[in-house]
C-alpha positions, 0 to 999 in steps of 0.5 A: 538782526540786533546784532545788524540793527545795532551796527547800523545805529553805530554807523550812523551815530559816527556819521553824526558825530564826524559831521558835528566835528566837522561843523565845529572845526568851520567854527574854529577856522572862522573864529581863529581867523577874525581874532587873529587881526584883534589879538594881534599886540596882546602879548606885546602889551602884557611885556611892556605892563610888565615892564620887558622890552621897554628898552630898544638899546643894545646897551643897559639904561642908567634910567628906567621908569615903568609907567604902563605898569603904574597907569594899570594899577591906577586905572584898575584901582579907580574903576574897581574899588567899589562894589556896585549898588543894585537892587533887584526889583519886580516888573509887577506890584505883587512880587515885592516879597519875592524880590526881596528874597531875589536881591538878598540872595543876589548879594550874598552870591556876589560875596561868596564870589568875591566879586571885588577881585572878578572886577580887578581881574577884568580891568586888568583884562580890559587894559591890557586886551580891551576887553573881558568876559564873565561866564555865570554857570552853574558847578555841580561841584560847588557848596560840597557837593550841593551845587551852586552858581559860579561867577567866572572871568575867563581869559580873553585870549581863551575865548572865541566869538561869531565875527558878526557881532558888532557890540559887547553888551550883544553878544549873547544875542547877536552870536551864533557861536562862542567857544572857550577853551579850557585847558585839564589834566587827561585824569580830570577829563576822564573822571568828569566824562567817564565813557567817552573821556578814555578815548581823548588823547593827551595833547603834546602842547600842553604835556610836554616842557622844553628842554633848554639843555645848554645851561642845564635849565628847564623851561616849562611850556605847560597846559596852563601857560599856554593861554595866559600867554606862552606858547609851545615852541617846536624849535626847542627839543621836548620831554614828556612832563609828568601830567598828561593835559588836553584841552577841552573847547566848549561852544555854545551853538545857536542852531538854525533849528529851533524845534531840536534845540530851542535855546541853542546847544552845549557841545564840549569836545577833546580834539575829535571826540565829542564828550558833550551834545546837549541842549542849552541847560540854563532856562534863560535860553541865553549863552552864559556868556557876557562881555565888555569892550573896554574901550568901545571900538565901533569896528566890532566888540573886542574893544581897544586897549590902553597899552599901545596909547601909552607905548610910545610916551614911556618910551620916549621918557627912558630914552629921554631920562637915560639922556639926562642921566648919563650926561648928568653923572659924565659931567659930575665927575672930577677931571685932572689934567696934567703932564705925562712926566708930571709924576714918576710912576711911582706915584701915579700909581698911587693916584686914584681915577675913582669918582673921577677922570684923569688925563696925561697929556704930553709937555708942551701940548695943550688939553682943554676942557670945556664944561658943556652948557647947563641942561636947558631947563624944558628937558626937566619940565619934558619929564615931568609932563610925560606922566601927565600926558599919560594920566591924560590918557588913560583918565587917572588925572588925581583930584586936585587936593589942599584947596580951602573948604567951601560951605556953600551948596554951590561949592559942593555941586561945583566940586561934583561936576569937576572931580574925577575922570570922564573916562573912569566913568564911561568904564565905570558906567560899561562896567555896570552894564556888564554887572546888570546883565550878570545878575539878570543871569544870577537871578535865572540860575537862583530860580532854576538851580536853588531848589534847596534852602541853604544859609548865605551870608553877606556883608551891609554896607555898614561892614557887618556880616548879615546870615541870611537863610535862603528859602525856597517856599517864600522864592515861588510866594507872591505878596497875596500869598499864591504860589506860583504855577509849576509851568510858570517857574522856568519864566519866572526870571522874566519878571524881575530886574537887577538894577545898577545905580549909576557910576555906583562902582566907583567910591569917589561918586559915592563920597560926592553924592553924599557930600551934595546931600549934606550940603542940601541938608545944611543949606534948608537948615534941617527942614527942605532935605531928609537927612535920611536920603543923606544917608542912603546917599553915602551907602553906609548902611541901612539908612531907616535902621541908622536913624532908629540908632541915632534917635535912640542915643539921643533919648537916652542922652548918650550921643547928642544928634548935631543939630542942623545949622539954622539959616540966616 
């Protein structure tokens, strides 16, 4: 009768499980299918950045400029030189304490993360695919072995959404499905799922390379290329490779049935074996997924690259400065013209057609030369403008510079509205949205995941290294000393805030603002503007710490403070 009952429970897991890969595969097909349109000129707009296919010509160009690859090292740089400013803040007046302890830990985690090169890293994503994705998740490898929050910028190409989303900044809420790939050794898989992981099967995608044979040369299609961006090519002949990859997908389901599954489901699975059925892990019931369009396309979320904008400008620049390259160097050469008898041959030998052209003409018979007329002068004026067209394109028109200072308030204030790019800061201002809705998941995770003290560290904006000891005590302790409710800590996270300054991620806002305060500053003579909101203005540091420094190094006669310009 065990024996018969424990059959029977394995029939009926298999018949779950067949039926479960058989939702997933809908997923896969429905979600394959409306990416296939949007991803459609990715990898053409990874060559051309990269400076191939930019010449149509079976010839080779005498003049070749890569300016795609210019505007996205511009762009990029321009949206992602600066950290973000945030704060983290409380919804009730009597966890002040426990936000402070929230926003501290927040940034240390941005630091440890290096979230500079996570930001680089989804501008080059959204220039060239016109969108990015950040996964926060949870590795319970991290901090040897401790366990910590992880901040990821997963390749686009290796993500799949719910066709029914219309906004970015939505996905979590409005998918009913999202999938990302992960591409892993077969011994990595196993190890991470012992049990089940000894019944996945190395995929031959990924564990095989091509083997060009003619030249004797290898060409590697392996695991890791094949998202970032080759791909298998079953024409060219195959052998084994030396490591055996799978790919893993990991959905996150938001199932119909909320009683089984309240905050949606975690399921991974290598090809039909399902390594992983679970309930959503993370408190916030949310997919730890969030997205930004680059460049919002009101069609759906996937955004709109710059590459193909910029297409036709670059090629109309090489194929123009070819032109004027190879008429310049034709017509710079020296031409003689002589007789055919004029020399014995002897000494026609001895005369060098190097750096110039040499014609023999028969006696009696004429050869002319014309020299063609000058280049006229807008073809110049043509090349010089195409970079410009770009820059307007792509907003990375520079900031005019070598203009003569102006003291006035009204000059300041004239400069701030003037400077920079519109477009830079619409990204800039998507970009912090995105950085919002991080680190409403970082304080989720903080809250459900640190449940240890550890030492964090972080850098002010001064430049120095602050070491700051997380405690967990003080993290459940309000203003009034009461601890919180052990019910009431997986809704925690509902009541704080992570609060991004506009524009804040772009250095140039920051040096204009503080300009506009110095400038209120100059103009009141000291006495209508703090100079401390100078300070906090410029984001140089802690502004009430600077002023105490400052006032002690006048006490002491040190460094005398300036004194504010007095009025006339």
């Amino acid at each position: 009768m065990a024996d018969d009952a424990e059959i029977e429970q394995r029939e009926k897991q298999e018949k779950a499980e067949g039926s479960l890969v058989g939702f997933l595969d809908r997923i896969d097909g429905e979600a394959e299918a409306a990416k296939r349109s949007v991803s459609k000129n990715w990898t053409e707009n990874l060559r051309l950045s990269r400076g191939d296919g930019q010449w149509k010509s079976s010839r080779p160009p005498l003049f070749l400029m890569n300016i795609i690859g210019n505007q996205v090292e511009r762009k990029v740089a321009q949206v992602s030189e600066s950290k973000p400013t945030f704060s983290v803040v409380s919804r009730l007046g009597h966890l002040a304490n426990m936000a402070k302890v929230l926003d501290k830990t927040c940034r240390a985690k941005l630091e440890d993360e290096e979230f500079p090169l996570l930001a680089e890293r989804l501008g080059r994503f959204g220039m060239h695919m016109g969108c990015g994705f950040v996964s926060t998740v949870w590795d319970v490898d991290g901090a040897e072995g401790l366990g910590d929050i992880a901040l990821l910028a997963p390749d686009p190409r290796s993500v799949f959404i719910d066709p029914a989303v219309t906004e970015a900044a939505k996905v979590s809420r409005q998918a009913r499905y999202i999938r990302l790939d992960h591409v892993v050794s077969l011994d990595e898989l196993r190890e991470r799922y012992p049990g089940r992981g000894t019944f996945a099967k190395p995929d031959e995608r990924y564990s095989r390379y091509s083997d060009l044979g003619t030249k004797g040369k290898l060409g590697v299609i392996s695991a890791a290329f094949n998202l970032l961006p080759r791909v298998f090519r079953p024409q060219e002949p195959t052998v084994a490779g030396p490591v055996a990859r799978t790919v893993l997908r990991e959905y996150w389901i938001r199932d119909a049935d909320r009683t089984t599954w309240p905050g949606g489901r975690h399921v991974i699975r290598a090809g039909d074996v399902i390594l992983k059925d679970e309930a959503n892990p993370y408190w916030d019931g949310q997919f730890p997924i969030d997205m930004i369009d680059w460049r919002m396309d009101l069609d759906g979320p996937w955004g709109v690259d710059d590459i193909q904008d910029l297409k036709k400008l670059n090629e109309a620049l090489n194929r123009l400065g070819d032109a004027v390259m190879r008429n310049a160097l034709f017509n710079s050469q020296a031409w003689v013209i002589a007789d055919h008898d004029a020399l014995d041959p002897e000494a026609w030998k001895k005369v060098t057609s190097e750096g110039g052209l040499i014609v023999k003409k028969r006696p009696t018979r004429e050869f002319r030369r014309d020299p063609p007329p000058a280049l006229p002068a807008y073809l110049f004026q043509l090349l010089q403008a195409i970079p410009g067209m770009a820059d307007l394109l792509t907003g990375n028109a520079e900031v005019p510079r070598g203009r003569s200072a102006r003291s006035s308030i009204e000059a300041v204030v004239d400069g701030l509205q003037t400077a920079g790019s519109a477009l830079a800061r619409i990204i800039a201002r998507r970009f912090e949205s995105l950085v919002a809705r991080v680190g409403a998941k970082l304080i989720s995770r903080v809250l459900q995941c640190y449940t240890d003290d550890r030492l964090l560290q972080y850098y002010d904006p001064s430049g120095e290294l602050v070491s700051y000891l997380f405690e967990r005590q003080k993290l459940l302790v309000d203003d009034r000393g009461e601890y919180t409710p052990v019910e009431d800590i997986p809704l925690l996270y509902k009541r704080f805030r992570f609060l991004v300054q506009p524009y804040s991620s772009m250095a140039m806002t920051k040096m204009q603002r503080a300009q506009v305060g110095i400038g209120l500053w100059q103009a009141s003579g000291g006495r209508g503007y703090p100079f401390r909101r100078v300070l906090e203005m410029a984001d140089i540091g802690d502004a009430e710490r600077l002023m105490e420094e400052a006032r002690k190094e006048q006490e002491s006669g040190v460094v005398p403070m300036p004194a504010p310009p007095t009025k006339r």
